[in-house]
VMD Tcl script that builds the backbone (N, CA, C; Angstrom):
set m [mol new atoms 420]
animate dup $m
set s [atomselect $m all]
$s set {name element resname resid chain x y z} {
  {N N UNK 1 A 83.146 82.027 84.305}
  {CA C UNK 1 A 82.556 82.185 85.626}
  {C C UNK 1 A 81.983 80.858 86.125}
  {N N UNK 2 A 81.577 80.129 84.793}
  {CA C UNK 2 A 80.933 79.155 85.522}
  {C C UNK 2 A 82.025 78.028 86.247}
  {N N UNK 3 A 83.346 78.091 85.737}
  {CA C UNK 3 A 84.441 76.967 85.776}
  {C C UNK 3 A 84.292 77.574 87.444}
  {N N UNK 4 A 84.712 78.865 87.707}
  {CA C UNK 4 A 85.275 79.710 88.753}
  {C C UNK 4 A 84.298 79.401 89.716}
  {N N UNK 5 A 82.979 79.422 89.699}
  {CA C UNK 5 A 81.776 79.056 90.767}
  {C C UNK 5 A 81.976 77.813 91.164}
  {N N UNK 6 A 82.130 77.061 90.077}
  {CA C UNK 6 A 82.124 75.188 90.764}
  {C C UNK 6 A 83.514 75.186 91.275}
  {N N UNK 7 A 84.322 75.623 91.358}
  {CA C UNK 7 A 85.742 75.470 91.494}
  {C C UNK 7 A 85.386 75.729 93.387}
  {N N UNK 8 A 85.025 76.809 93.325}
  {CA C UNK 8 A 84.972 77.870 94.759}
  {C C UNK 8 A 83.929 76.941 95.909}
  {N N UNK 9 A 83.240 76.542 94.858}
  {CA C UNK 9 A 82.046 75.978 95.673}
  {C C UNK 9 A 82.114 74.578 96.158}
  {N N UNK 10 A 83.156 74.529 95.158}
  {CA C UNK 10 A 83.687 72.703 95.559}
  {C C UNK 10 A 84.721 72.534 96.674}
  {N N UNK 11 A 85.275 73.345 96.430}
  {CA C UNK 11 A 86.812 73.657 96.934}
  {C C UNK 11 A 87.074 74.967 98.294}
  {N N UNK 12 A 86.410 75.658 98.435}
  {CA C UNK 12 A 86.568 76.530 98.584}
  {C C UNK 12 A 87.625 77.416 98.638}
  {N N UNK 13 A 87.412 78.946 99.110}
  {CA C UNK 13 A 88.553 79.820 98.226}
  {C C UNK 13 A 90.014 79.151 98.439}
  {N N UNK 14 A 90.445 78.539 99.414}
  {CA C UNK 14 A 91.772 78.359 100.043}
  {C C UNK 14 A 91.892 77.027 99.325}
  {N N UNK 15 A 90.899 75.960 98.644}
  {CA C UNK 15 A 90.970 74.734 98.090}
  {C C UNK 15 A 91.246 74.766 96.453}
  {N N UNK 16 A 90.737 76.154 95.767}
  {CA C UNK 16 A 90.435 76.137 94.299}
  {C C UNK 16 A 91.597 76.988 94.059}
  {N N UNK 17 A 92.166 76.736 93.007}
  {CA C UNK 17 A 93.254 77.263 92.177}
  {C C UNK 17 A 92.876 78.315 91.118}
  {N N UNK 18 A 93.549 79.032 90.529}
  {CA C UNK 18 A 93.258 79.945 89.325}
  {C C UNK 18 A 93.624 79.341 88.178}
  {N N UNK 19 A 95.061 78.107 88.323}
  {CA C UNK 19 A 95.353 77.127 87.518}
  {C C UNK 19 A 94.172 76.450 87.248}
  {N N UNK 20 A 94.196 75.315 88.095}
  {CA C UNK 20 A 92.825 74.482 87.923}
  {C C UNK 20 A 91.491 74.981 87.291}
  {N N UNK 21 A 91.364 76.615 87.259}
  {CA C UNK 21 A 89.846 76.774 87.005}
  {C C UNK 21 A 90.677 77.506 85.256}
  {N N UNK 22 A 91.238 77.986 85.196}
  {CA C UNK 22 A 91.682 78.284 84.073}
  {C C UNK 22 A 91.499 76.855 83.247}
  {N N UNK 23 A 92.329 75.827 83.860}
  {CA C UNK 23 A 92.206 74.582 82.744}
  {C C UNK 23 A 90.782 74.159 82.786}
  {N N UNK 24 A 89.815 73.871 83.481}
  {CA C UNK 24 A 88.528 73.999 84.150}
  {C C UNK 24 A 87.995 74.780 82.682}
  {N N UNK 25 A 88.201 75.827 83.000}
  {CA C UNK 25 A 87.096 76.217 81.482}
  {C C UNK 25 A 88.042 76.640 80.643}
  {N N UNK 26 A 88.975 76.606 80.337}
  {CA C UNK 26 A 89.813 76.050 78.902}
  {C C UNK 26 A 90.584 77.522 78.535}
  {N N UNK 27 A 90.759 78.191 79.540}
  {CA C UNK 27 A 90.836 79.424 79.088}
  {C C UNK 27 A 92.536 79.355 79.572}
  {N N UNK 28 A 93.237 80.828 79.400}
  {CA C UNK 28 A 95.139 80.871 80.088}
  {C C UNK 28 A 94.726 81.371 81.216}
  {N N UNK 29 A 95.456 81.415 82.270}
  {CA C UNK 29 A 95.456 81.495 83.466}
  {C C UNK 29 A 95.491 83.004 83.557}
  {N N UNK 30 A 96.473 83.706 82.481}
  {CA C UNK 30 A 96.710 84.894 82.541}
  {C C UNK 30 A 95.658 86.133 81.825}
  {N N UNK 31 A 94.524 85.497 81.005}
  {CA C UNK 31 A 93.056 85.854 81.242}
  {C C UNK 31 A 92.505 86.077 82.637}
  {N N UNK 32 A 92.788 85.139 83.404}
  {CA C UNK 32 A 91.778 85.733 84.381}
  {C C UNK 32 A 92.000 86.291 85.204}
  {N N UNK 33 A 93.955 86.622 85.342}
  {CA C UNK 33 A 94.108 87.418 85.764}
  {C C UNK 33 A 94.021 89.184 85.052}
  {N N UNK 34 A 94.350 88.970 83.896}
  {CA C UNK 34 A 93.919 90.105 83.113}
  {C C UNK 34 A 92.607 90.593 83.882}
  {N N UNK 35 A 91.192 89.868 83.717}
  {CA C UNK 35 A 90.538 90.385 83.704}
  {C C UNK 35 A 89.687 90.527 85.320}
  {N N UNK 36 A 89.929 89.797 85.733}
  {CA C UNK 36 A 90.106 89.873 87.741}
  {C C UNK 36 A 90.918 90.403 88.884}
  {N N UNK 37 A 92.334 90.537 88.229}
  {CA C UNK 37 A 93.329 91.094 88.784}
  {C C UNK 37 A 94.353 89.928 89.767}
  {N N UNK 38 A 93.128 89.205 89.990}
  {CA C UNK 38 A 93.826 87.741 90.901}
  {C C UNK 38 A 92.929 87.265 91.707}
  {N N UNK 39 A 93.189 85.820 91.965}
  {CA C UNK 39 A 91.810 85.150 92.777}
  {C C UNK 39 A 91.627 85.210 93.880}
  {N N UNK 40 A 91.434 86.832 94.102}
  {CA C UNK 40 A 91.001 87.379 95.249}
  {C C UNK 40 A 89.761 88.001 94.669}
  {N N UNK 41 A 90.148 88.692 93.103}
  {CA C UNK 41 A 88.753 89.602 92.503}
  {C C UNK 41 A 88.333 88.559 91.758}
  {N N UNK 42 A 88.415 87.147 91.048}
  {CA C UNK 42 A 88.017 86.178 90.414}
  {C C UNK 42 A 86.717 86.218 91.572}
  {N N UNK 43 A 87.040 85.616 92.999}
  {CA C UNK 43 A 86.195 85.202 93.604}
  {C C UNK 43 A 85.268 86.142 94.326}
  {N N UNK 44 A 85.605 87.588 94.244}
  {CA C UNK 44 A 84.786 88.326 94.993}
  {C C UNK 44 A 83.563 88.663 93.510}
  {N N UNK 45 A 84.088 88.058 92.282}
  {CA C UNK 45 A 83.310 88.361 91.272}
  {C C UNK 45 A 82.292 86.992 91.264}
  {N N UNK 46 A 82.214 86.186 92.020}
  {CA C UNK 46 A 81.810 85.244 91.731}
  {C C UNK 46 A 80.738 85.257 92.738}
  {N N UNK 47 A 81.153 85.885 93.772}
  {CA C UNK 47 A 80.620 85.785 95.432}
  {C C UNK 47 A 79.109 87.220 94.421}
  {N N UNK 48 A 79.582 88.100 93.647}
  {CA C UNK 48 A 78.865 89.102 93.438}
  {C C UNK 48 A 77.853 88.835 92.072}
  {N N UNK 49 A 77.696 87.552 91.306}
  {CA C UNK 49 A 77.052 87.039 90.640}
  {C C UNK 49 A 76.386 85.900 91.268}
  {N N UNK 50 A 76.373 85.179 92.257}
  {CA C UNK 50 A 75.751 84.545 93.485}
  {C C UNK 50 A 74.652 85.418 93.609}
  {N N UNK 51 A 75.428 86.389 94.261}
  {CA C UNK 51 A 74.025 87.594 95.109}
  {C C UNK 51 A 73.145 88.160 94.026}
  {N N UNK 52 A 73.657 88.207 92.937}
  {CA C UNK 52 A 72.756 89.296 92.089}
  {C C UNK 52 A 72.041 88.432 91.800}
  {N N UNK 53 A 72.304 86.944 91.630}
  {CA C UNK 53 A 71.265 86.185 90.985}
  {C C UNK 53 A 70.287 86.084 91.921}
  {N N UNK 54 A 70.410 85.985 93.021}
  {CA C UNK 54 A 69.214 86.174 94.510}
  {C C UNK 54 A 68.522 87.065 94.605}
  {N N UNK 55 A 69.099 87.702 94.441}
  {CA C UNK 55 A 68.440 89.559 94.243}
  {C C UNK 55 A 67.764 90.096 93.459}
  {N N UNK 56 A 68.064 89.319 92.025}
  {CA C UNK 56 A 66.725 89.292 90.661}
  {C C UNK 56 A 66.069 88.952 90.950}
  {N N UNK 57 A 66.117 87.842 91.521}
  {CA C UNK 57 A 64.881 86.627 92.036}
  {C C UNK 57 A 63.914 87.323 93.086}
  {N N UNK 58 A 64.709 88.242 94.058}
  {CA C UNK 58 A 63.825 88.663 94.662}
  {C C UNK 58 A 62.754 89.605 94.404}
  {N N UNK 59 A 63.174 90.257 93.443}
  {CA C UNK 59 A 62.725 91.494 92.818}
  {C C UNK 59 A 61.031 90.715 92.198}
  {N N UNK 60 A 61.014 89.969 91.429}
  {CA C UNK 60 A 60.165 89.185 91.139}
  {C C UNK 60 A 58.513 89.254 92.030}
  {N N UNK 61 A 58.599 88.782 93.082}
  {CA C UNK 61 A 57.442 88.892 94.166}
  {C C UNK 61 A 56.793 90.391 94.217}
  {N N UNK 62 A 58.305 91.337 94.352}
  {CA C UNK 62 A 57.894 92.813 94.560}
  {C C UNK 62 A 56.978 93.270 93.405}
  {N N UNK 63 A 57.629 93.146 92.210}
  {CA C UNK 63 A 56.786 93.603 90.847}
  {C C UNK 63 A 55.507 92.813 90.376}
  {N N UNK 64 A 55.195 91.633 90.975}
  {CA C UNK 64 A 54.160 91.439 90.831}
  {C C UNK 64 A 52.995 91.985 91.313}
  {N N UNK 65 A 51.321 91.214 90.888}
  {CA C UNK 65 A 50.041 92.383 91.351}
  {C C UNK 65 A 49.941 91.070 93.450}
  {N N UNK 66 A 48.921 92.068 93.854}
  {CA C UNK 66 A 49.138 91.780 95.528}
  {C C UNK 66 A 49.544 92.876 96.472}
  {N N UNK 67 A 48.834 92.196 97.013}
  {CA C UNK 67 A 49.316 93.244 98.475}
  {C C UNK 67 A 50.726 93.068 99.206}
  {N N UNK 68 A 51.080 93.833 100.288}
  {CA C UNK 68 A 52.089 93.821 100.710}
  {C C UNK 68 A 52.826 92.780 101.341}
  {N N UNK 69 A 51.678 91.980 101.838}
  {CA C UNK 69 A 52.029 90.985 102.666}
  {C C UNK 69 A 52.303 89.950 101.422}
  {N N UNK 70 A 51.693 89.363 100.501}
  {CA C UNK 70 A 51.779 89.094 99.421}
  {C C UNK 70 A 53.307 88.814 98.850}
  {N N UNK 71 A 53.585 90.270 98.749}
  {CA C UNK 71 A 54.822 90.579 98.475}
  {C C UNK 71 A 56.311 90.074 99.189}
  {N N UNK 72 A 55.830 90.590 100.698}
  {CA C UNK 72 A 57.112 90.001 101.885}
  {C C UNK 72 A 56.709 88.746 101.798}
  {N N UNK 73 A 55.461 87.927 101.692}
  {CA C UNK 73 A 55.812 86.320 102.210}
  {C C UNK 73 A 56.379 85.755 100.305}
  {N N UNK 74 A 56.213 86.543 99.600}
  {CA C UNK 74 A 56.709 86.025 98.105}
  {C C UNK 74 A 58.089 86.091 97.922}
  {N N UNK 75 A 58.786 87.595 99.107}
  {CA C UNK 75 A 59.876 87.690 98.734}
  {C C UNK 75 A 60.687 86.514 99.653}
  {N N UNK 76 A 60.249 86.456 100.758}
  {CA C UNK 76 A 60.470 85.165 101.599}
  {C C UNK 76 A 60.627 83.357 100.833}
  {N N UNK 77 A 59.677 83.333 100.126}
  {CA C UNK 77 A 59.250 81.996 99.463}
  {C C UNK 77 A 60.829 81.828 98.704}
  {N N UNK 78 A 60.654 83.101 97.571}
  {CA C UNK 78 A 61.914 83.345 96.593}
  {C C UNK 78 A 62.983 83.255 97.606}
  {N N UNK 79 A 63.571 83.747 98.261}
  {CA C UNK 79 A 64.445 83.421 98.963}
  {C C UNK 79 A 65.020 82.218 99.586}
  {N N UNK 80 A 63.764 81.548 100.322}
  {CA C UNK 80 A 63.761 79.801 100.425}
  {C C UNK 80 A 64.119 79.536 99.777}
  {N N UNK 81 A 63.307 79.152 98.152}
  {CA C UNK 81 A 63.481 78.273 97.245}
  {C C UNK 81 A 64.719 78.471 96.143}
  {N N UNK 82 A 64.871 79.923 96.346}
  {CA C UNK 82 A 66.388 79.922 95.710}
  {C C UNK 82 A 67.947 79.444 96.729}
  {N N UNK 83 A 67.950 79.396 98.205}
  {CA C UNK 83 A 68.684 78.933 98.178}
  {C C UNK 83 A 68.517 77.160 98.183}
  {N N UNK 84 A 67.283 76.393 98.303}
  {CA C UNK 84 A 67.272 75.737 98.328}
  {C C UNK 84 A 67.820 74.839 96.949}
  {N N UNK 85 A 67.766 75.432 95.765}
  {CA C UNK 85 A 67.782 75.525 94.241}
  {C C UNK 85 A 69.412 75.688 94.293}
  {N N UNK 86 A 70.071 76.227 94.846}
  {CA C UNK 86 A 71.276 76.816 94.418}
  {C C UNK 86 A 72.457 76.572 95.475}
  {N N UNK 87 A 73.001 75.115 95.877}
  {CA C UNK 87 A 73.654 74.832 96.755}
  {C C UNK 87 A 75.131 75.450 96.719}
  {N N UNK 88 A 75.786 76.402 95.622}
  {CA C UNK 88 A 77.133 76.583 95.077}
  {C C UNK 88 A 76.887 78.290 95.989}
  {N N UNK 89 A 75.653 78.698 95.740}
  {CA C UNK 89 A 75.692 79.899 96.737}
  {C C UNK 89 A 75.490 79.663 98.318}
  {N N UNK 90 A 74.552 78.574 98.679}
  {CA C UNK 90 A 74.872 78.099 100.096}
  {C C UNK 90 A 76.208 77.659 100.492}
  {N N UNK 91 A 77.142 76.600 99.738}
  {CA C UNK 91 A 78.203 76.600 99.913}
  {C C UNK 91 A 79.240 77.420 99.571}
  {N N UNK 92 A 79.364 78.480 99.081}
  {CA C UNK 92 A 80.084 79.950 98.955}
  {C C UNK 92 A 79.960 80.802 99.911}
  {N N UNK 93 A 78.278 81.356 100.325}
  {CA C UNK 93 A 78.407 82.066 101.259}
  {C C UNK 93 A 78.789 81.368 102.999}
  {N N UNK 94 A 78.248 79.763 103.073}
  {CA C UNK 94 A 79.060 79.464 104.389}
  {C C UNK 94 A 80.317 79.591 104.418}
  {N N UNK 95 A 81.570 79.599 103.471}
  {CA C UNK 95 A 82.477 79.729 103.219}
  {C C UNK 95 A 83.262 81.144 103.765}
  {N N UNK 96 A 82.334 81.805 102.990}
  {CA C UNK 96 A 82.592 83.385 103.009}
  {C C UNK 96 A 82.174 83.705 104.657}
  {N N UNK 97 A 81.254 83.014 105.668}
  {CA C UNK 97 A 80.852 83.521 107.066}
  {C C UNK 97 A 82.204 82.793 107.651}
  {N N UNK 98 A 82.483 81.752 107.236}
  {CA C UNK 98 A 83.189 81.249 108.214}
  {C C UNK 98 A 84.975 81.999 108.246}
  {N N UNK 99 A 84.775 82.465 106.912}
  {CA C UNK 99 A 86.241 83.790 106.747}
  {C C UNK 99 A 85.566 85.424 107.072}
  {N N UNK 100 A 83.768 85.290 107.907}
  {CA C UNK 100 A 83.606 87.140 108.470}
  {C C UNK 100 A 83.462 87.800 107.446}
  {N N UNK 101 A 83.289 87.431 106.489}
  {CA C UNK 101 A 82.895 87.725 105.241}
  {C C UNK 101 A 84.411 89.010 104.443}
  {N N UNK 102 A 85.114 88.144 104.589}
  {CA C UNK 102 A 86.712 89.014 104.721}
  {C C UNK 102 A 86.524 89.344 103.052}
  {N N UNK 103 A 85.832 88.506 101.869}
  {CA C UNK 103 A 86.200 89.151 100.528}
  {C C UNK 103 A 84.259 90.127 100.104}
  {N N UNK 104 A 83.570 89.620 100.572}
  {CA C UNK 104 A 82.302 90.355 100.657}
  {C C UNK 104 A 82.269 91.729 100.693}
  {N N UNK 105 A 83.794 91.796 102.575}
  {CA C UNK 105 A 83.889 93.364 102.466}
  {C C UNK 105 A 84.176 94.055 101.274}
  {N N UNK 106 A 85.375 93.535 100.391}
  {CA C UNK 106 A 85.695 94.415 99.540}
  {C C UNK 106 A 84.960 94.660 98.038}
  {N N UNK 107 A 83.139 94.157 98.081}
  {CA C UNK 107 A 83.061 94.177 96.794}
  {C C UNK 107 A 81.851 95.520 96.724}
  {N N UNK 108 A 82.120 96.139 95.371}
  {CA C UNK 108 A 81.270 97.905 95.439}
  {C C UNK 108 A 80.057 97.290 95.394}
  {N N UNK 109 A 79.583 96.383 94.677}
  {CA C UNK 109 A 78.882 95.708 93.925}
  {C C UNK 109 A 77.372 95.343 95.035}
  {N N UNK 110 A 77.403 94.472 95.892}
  {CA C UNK 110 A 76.953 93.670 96.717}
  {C C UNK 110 A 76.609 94.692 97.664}
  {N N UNK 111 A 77.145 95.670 98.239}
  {CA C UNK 111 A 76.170 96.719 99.309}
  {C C UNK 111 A 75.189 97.486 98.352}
  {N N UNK 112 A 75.080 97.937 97.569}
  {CA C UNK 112 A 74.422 98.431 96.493}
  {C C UNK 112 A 73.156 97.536 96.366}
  {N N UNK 113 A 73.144 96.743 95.567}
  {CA C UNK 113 A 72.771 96.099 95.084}
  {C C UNK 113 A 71.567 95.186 96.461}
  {N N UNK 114 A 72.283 94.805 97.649}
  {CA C UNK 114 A 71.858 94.708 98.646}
  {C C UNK 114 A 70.442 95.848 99.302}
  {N N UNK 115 A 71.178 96.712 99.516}
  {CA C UNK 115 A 70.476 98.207 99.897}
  {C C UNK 115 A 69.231 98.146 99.055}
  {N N UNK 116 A 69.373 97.783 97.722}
  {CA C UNK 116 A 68.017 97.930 96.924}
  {C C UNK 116 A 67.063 97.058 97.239}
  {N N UNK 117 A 67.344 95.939 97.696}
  {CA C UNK 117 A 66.211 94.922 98.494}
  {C C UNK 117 A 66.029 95.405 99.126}
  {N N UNK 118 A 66.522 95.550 100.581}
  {CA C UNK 118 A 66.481 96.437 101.644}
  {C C UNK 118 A 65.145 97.838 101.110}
  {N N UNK 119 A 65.687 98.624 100.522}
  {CA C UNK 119 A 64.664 99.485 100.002}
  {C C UNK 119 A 62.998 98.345 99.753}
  {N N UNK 120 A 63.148 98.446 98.876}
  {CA C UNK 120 A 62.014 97.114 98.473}
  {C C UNK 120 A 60.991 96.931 99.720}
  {N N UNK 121 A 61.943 96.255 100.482}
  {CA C UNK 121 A 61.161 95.186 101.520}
  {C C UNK 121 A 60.735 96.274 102.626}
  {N N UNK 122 A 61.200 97.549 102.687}
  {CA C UNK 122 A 60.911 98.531 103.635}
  {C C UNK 122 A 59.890 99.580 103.070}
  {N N UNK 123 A 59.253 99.555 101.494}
  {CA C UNK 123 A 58.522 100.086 100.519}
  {C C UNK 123 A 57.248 99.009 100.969}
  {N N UNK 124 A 57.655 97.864 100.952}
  {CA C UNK 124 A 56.423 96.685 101.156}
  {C C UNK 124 A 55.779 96.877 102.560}
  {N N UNK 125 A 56.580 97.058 103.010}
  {CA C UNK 125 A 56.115 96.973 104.824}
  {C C UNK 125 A 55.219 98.563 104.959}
  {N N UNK 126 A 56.196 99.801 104.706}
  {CA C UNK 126 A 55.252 100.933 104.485}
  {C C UNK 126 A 54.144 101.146 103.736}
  {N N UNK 127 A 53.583 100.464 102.731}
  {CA C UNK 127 A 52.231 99.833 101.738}
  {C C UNK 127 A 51.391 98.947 102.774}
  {N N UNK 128 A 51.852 98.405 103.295}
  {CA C UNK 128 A 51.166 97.500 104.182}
  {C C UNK 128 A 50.689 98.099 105.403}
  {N N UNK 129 A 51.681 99.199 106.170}
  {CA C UNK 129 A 51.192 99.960 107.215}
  {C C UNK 129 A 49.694 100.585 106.975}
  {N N UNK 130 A 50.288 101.061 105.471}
  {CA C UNK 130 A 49.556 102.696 104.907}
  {C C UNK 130 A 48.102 102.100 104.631}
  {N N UNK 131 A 47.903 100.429 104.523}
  {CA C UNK 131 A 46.273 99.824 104.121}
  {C C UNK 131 A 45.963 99.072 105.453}
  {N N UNK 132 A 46.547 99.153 106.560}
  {CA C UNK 132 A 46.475 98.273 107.722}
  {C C UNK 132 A 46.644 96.915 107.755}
  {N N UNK 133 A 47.504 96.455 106.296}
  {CA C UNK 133 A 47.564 94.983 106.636}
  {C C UNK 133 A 48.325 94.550 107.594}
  {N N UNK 134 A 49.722 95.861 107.669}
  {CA C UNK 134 A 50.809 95.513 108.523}
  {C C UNK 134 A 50.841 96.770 109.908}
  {N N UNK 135 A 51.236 96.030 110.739}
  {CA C UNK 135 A 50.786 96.600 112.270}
  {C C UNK 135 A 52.523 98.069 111.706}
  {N N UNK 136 A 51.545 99.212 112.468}
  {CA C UNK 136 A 52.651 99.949 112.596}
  {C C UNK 136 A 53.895 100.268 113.035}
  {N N UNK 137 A 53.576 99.605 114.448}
  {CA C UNK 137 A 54.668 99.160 115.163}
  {C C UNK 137 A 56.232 98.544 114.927}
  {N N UNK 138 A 55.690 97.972 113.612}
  {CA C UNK 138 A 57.128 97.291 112.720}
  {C C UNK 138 A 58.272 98.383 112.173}
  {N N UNK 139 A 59.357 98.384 113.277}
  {CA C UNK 139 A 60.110 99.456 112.193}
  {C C UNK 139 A 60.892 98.667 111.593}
  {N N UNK 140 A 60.942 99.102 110.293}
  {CA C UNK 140 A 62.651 98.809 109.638}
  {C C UNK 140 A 63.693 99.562 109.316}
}
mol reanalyze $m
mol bondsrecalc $m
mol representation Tube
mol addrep $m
């Protein structure tokens, strides 16, 4: 995965090979198709270990002690500083906007997984209503 991330991120999808990243991390070419199906699921697997790693990160702020606001400007911070930290997911996902996010659509993985922040950050905001830190008015 890691050959497959720098490959994508360097190159992007239409620049990086399945050859090249196969020799890249030393593996047969026909591994990764075995186990991807082809570097269409190589990269939507790659695009979906990007996000999850953002998405741990975010989780972080939530489970800590603090209030709500606490929480949203922590989950905010984490968010900054991870993409600031992690230029292979800034340059993947501009990649992925500038193709409409054409392989994003197809992954189970990433709406899921998504939705659960989403939950989160709409748990934080209702904690925050429920002690008056956060104005009611805010829907999400």
């Amino acid at each position: 995965m890691t050959a497959a991330t720098g490959m994508f991120a360097g190159h992007g999808f239409t620049g990086a090979t399945v050859d090249a990243i196969a020799g890249s991390a030393g593996v047969n070419m026909r591994m990764i198709n075995h186990y991807f199906g082809d570097k269409c699921g190589l990269y939507v697997a790659v695009l979906e270990e990007l996000l999850g790693e953002l998405r741990e990160a975010e989780l972080h702020p939530i489970k800590g002690p603090g209030s709500a606001t606490d929480g949203l400007i922590g989950i905010y911070q984490t968010i900054f500083d991870h993409f600031g930290n992690s230029p292979q997911l800034v340059r993947s996902l501009s990649t992925e906007n500038v193709m409409f996010a054409r392989f994003l659509k197809s992954s189970v993985a990433t709406p899921v997984v998504a939705s659960l922040s989403l939950r989160n950050i709409e748990a934080l905001l209702k904690r925050g209503q429920q002690d008056g830190s956060i104005r009611r008015k805010i829907v999400f």
